[in-house]
N, C-alpha and C positions, 0 to 999 in steps of 0.2 A: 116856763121861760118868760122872764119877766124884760119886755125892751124899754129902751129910754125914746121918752118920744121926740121927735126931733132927730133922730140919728138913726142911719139905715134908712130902711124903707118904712120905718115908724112914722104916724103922721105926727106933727108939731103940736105940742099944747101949750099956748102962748101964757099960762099959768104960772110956767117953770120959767123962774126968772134968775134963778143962783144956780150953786149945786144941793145948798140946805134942800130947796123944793127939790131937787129931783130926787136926795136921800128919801126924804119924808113921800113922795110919791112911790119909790119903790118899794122901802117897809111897808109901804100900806096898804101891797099886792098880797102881803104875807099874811094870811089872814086864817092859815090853820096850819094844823102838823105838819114839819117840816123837815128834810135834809135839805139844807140850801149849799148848789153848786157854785161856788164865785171865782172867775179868774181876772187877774189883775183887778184894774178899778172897781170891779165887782165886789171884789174882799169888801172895800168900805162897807158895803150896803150892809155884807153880811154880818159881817160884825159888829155892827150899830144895831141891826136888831137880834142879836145873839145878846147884846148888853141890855136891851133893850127890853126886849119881850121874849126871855129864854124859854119862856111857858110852850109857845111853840114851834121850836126850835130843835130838833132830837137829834141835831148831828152838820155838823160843818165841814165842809171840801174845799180849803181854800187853795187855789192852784197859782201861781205865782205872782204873788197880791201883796201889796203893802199893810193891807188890811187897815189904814190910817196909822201906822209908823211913820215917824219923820224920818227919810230916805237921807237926806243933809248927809248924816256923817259917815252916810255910805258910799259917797263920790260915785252916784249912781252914775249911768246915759243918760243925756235928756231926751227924754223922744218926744215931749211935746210939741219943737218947732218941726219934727218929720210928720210925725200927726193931723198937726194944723194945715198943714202944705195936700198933705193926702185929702183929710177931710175938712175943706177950708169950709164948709157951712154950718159943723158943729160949734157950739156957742164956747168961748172965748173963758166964761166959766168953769170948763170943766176942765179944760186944760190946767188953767192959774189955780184950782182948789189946794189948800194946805190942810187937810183934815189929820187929826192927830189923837186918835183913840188909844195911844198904849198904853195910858193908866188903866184902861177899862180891859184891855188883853187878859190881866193877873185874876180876874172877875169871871172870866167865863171860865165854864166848868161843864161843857157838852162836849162829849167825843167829838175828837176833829182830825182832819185827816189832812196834811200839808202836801204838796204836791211842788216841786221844784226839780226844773232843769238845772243841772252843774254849769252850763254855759249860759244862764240868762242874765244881761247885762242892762236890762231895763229892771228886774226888779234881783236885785244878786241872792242867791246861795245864803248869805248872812244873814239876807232877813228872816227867810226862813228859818234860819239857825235860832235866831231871837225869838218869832211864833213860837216856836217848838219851848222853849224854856219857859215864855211866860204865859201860854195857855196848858192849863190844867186839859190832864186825860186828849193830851194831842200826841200825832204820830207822824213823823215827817218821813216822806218817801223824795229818794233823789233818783234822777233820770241820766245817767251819764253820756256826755255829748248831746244834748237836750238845751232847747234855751228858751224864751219868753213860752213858748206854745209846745212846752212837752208833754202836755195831756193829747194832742193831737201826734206828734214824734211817736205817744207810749201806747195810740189808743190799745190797741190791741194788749197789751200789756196786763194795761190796767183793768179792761172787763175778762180777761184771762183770769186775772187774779183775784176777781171779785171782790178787787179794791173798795170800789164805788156799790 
């Protein structure tokens, strides 16, 4: 488990001044053989170093994640200003990021396993839909009446089914 420092009960590393450093801080947790778990903002990390360093990489679980698709013409919810309100001492960067890796989606070629609630309004149904088309050797799983946090709705589901 990889945290972002500064957020939680992670201490701060006044290092991380964007979201670039916090990207590049996190890949560079990733430092051998991997199945990386990523839900929502997490997807970025994961997917940056799926593109990145697939060497060690043997499998992706992106669980309701933009993964760096541009959200726009998905007339998503904003949840950044409820976000910001809940964690007003998280830095102002992470929120504002526009990271946009889809051309790099068509590129990766590691099993991956898409995970999406039918009701989540923060990252919709369709993104998933899009993941699923343009990553090679992916499989998307939907969670009916599930929404932003249906890996925690499906836990039981999902280690039933030896999803993960």
């Amino acid at each position: 488990i990889i945290g972002y420092p500064g957020f939680g009960n992670i201490a701060e590393d006044t290092s991380l001044k964007n979201f670039s450093d916090l990207e590049e801080y996190v890949t560079g947790k990733i430092n051998s053989e991997s199945i990386l778990i990523a839900q929502s903002m997490g997807g970025i990390f994961a997917v940056n170093k799926a593109f990145t360093d697939a060497s060690l990489i043997k499998g992706l679980v992106l669980i309701a994640t933009s993964g760096g698709i541009d959200l726009t013409p998905f007339n998503v919810q904003d949840w950044r200003t409820e976000y910001q309100e809940q964690y007003p001492r998280y830095p102002e960067w992470f929120m504002t990021t526009n990271v946009n890796y889809d051309e790099y989606l068509e590129k990766i070629n590691i099993p991956t396993l898409l995970i999406w609630g039918d009701k989540d309004y923060d990252t919709p149904l369709r993104d998933g839909i899009l993941m699923k088309r343009k990553i090679k050797n992916s499989e998307l799983i939907v969670f009916k009446d599930s929404t932003h946090y249906s890996y925690l709705e499906n836990l039981d589901v999902i280690l039933s089914e030896n999803y993960i």
